[in-house]
N, C-alpha and C positions, 0 to 999 in steps of 0.2 A: 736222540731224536732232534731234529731241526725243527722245530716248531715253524720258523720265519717260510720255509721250502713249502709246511706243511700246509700253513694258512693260506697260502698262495694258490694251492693246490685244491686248495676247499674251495674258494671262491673262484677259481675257476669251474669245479663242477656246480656249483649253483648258479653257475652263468649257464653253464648247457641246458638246467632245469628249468629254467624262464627262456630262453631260447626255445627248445626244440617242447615243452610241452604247449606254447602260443601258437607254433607253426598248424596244426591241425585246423586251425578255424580259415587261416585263406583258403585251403585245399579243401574243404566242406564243401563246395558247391559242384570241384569237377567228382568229387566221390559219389555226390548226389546222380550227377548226370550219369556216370558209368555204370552205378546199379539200379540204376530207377528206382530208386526208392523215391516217398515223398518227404519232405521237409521236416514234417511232424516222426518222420521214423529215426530221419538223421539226427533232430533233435535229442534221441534217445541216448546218442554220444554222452552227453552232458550227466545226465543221473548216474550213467554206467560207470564214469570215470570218474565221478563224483566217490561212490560207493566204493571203488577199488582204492582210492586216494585215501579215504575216511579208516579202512582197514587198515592199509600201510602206515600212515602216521601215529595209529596207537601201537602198532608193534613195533614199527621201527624205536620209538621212543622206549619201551619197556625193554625190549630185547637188548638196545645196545647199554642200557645202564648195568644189562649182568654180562653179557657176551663181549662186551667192547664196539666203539664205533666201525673197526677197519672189516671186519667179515658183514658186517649191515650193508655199508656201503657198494661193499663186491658184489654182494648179493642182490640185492637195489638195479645194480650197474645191471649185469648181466640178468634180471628178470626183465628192465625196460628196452637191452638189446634185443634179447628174442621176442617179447611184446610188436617190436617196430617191424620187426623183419616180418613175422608174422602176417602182419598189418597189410604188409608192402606186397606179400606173394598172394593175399585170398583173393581167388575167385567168388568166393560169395562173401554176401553182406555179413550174415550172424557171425565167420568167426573172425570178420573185422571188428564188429562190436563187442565182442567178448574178449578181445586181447585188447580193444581200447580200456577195458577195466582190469586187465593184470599190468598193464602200462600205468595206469594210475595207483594201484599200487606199488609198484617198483618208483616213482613215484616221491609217492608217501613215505614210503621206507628211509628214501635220500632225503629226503627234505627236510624231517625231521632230526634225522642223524648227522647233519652236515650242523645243521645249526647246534646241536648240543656240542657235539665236536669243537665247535669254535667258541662256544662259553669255555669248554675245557681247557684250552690251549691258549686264553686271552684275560685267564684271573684277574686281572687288574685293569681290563681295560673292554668289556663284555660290550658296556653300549657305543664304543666305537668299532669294536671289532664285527658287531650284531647289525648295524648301521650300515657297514661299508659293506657287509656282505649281501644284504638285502637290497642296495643299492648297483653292487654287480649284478642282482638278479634283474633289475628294473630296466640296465642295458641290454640285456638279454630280451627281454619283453620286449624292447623297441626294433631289436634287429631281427628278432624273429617273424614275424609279417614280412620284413623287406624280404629279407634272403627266400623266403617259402614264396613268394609273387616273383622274383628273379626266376624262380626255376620254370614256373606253372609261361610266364610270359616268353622263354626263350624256347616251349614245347618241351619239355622234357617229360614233363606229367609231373600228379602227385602222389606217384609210390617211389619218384626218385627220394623223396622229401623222406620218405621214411626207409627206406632204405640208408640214408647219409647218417640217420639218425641210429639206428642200430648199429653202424660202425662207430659213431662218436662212441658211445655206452661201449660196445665191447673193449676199446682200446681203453678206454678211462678203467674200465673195473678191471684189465690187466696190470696198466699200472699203478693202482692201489695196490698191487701185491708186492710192491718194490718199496711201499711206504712202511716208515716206523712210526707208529700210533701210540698215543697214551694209553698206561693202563687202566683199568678199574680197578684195581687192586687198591681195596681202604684201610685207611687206618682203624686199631683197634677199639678207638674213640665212637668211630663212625659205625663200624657195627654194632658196638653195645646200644647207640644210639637205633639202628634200624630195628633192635631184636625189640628194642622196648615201646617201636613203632610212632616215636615220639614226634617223626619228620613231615608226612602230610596231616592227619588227624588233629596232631597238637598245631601246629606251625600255622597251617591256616585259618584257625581260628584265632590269628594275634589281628584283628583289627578286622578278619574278614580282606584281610589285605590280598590274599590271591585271588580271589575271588571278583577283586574289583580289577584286577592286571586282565583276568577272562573275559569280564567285559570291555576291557580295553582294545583288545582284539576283537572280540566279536563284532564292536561298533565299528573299527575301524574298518572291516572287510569288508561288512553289512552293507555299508553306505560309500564306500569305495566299489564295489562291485556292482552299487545299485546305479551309482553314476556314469560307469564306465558302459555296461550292460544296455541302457537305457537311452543314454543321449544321443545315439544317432536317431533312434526313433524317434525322441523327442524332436532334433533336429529337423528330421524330415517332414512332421507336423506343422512345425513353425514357417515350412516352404524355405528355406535355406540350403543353397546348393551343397551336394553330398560330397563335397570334396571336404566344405568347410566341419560339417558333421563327422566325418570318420576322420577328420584332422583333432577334434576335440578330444579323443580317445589318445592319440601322440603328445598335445601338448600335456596332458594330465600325466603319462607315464613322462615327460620331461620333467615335471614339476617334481614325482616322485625321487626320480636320479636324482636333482639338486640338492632337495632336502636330505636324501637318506645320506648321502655325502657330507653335507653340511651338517646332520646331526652326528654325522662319524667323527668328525673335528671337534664338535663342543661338547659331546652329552656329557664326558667324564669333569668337565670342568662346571658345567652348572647343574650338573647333578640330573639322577634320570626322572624323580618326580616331577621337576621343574619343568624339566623337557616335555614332560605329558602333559602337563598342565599348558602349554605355548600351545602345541602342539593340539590340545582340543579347542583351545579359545580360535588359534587360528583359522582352521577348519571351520569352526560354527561360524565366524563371520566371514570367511569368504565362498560358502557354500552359496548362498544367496543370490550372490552376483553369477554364478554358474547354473541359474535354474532360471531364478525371477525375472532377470533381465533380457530386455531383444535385443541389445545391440554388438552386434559382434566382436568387439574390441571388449566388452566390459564381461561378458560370456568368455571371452578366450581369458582374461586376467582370472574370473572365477574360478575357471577351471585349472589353471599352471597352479594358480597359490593354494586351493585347496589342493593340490596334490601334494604341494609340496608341504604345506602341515599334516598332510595327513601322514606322511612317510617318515618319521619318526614315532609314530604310535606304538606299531608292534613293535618292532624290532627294538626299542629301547624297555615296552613291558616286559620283552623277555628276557632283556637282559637285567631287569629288576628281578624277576622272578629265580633267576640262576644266581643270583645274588643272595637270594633266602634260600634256596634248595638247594647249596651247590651239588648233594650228593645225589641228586636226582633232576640234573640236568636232561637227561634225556625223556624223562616222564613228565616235567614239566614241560621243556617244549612241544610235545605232540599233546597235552593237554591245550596249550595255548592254541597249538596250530589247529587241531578239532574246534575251537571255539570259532577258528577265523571259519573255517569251513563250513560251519553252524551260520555261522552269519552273512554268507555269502549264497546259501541257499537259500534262507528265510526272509530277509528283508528285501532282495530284489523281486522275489516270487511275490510280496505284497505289495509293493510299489507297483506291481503288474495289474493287479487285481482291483487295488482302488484309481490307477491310469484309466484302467477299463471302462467304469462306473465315471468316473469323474472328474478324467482328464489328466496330466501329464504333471502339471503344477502341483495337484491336490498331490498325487499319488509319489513325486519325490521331493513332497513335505515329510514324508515318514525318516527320511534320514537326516532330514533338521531336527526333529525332535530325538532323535537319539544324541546325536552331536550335542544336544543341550543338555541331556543326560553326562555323554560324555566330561562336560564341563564340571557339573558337579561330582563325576567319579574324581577327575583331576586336583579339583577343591580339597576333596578329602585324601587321594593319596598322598598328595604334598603338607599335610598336615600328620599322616604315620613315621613315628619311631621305629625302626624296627631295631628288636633285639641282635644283639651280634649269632651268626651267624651256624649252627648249634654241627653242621656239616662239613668236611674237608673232602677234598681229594686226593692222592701223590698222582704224578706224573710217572 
């Protein structure tokens, strides 16, 4: 097995994941116009794909820890190919929204799978390996709008968008059949270990320590999604031309890239609690200057450097967490990733609700007060021992 061919090959498919699942939101509006639907129906995108995503991510996780990562992935690949194409041929609305929810499972199923995949294959180096992939996901997110407005601006429409998209998937899940994948095959340590059920039950009760890595992602998405989600609106309240508004959603996914990149270089050297701990201080104070402040220079600084602390959160929680679970890499990452997804429904939907009542200010105060939460989760994980390690894997 070439691991070096193989990690390449991960982060390549996690770049098509942030890529082509962003692209649906430029081509929202000609989808709207072609089916007449209203706003509030297209809306329904969001839960549908939500709930497909939410599914996918628990089983991708569960499944590939007994069936192996490389048939997840295939299967992933080719449920999001036919998903898209699907997508691309309906004449009617319901079974475009119906396959935008087996899309977000297939999905789910990768996203989870790719990242355990890369705890497996990167033992010794999980928070730069976890960093740097999550960091090609964040390019992906930045060139997905362009490339999807490239096509809708030269006429082509937006079923070419998903049609291109169903070919990327098919060819990808062909050739994962070419690849040599790590086994699951454990040693007989690890299963006397599983029969006696000692690995979540026991484990996470050493400090409560997963527990607080769950919250680490849930803050992180919660209040990343509340800002990204929110700010043009905001923006556009404040009377601030819409260029610089939907510009604040690019410099925030720039900030993400620098950071997840830069915490790919250091996490292993200053260690991943350390990193959480920078990494929520940073965030709580430069959230501030991206909310509180009018002046556009000091609102655009808010916003790059709170991305760019935020962007070693997860991806370095998880690779703490695969550090205590190695043998359950893939049910811890799709626990972690259901936390993000928890938090990325819940706390922007409440920042909505008190925006409503009480304005923009009040209402993305809710994710300063998590972040300060955050700080004290930080406090205390960088104060946990953890016991060596009670799980192995072979290759």
């Amino acid at each position: 097995m070439d691991t070096r061919k193989l990690s390449i090959y991960n982060y390549i498919g996690y770049f098509f994941i942030g890529l082509i699942s962003i692209m649906f939101a430029p081509v929202l509006p000609s989808i709207i116009k072609e089916f007449g639907i209203s706003v509030a129906l297209a809306g329904s995108i969001f839960p549908v794909r939500f709930a497909g995503t939410f599914l996918g991510t628990l089983a991708g996780g569960i499944i590939s820890d007994y069936k192996g990562r490389k048939p997840v992935i295939i299967f992933g690949s080719l449920i999001q190919a036919i998903a898209a194409f699907v997508i691309a041929s309906s004449g009617q609305w319901i079974y475009g929204l119906i396959f935008f929810g087996v899309s977000g499972f297939g999905t789910g199923l990768m996203n989870t799978t790719i990242n355990a995949l890369t705890a497996d294959i990167n033992s010794n180096r999980k928070g730069a390996a976890l960093n740097i992939l999550h960091g090609v996901y964040s390019v992906g997110c930045l060139l997905g709008p362009i490339i999807a407005g490239s096509f809708l601006i030269t006429g082509h429409g937006w079923r070419i968008v998903f049609y291109g998209s169903a070919v990327i998937w098919l060819i990808y899940g062909i050739i994962t059949m070419f690849f040599t994948y790590p086994s699951v095959t454990t040693t007989e340590r690890t299963m006397e270990t599983l029969k006696n059920k000692y690995d979540f039950r026991k484990g996470i009760s050493m400090g409560g320590i997963f527990f607080m890595l769950f919250f680490v992602s849930f803050i992180y998405n919660g209040a990343a999604t509340g800002l990204v989600g929110w700010i043009n609106t905001y923006m556009d309240q404040m009377e601030v031309s819409l260029l610089f508004g939907s510009g604040m959603v690019s410099v925030f996914y720039a900030g993400l890239t620098v950071g997840r990149f830069t915490c790919g270089r250091y996490s292993e050297k200053i260690g991943y609690p350390k990193i959480i701990l920078i990494c929520a201080l940073g965030s709580f104070l430069f959230y501030p200057l991206a909310v509180y402040t009018n002046y556009a220079l000091l609102i655009s600084i808010g916003v790059f450097f709170t991305g760019l602390f935020m962007s070693g959160l997860h991806p370095t929680s998880l690779a703490y967490a695969n550090n205590l679970f190695p043998g359950k890499a893939g049910t811890v990452t799709a626990l972690l990733s259901v936390s993000m997804s928890l938090g990325a429904m819940s706390v922007p939907w409440l920042i909505g609700i008190i925006a409503d009542r009480s304005g923009f200010k009040a209402g993305l105060s809710i994710s300063l007060i998590i972040l300060f939460i955050l700080v004290l989760i930080g406090l205390r994980v960088i104060k946990y021992k953890p016991e060596k390690a009670p799980l192995t894997v072979k290759e």
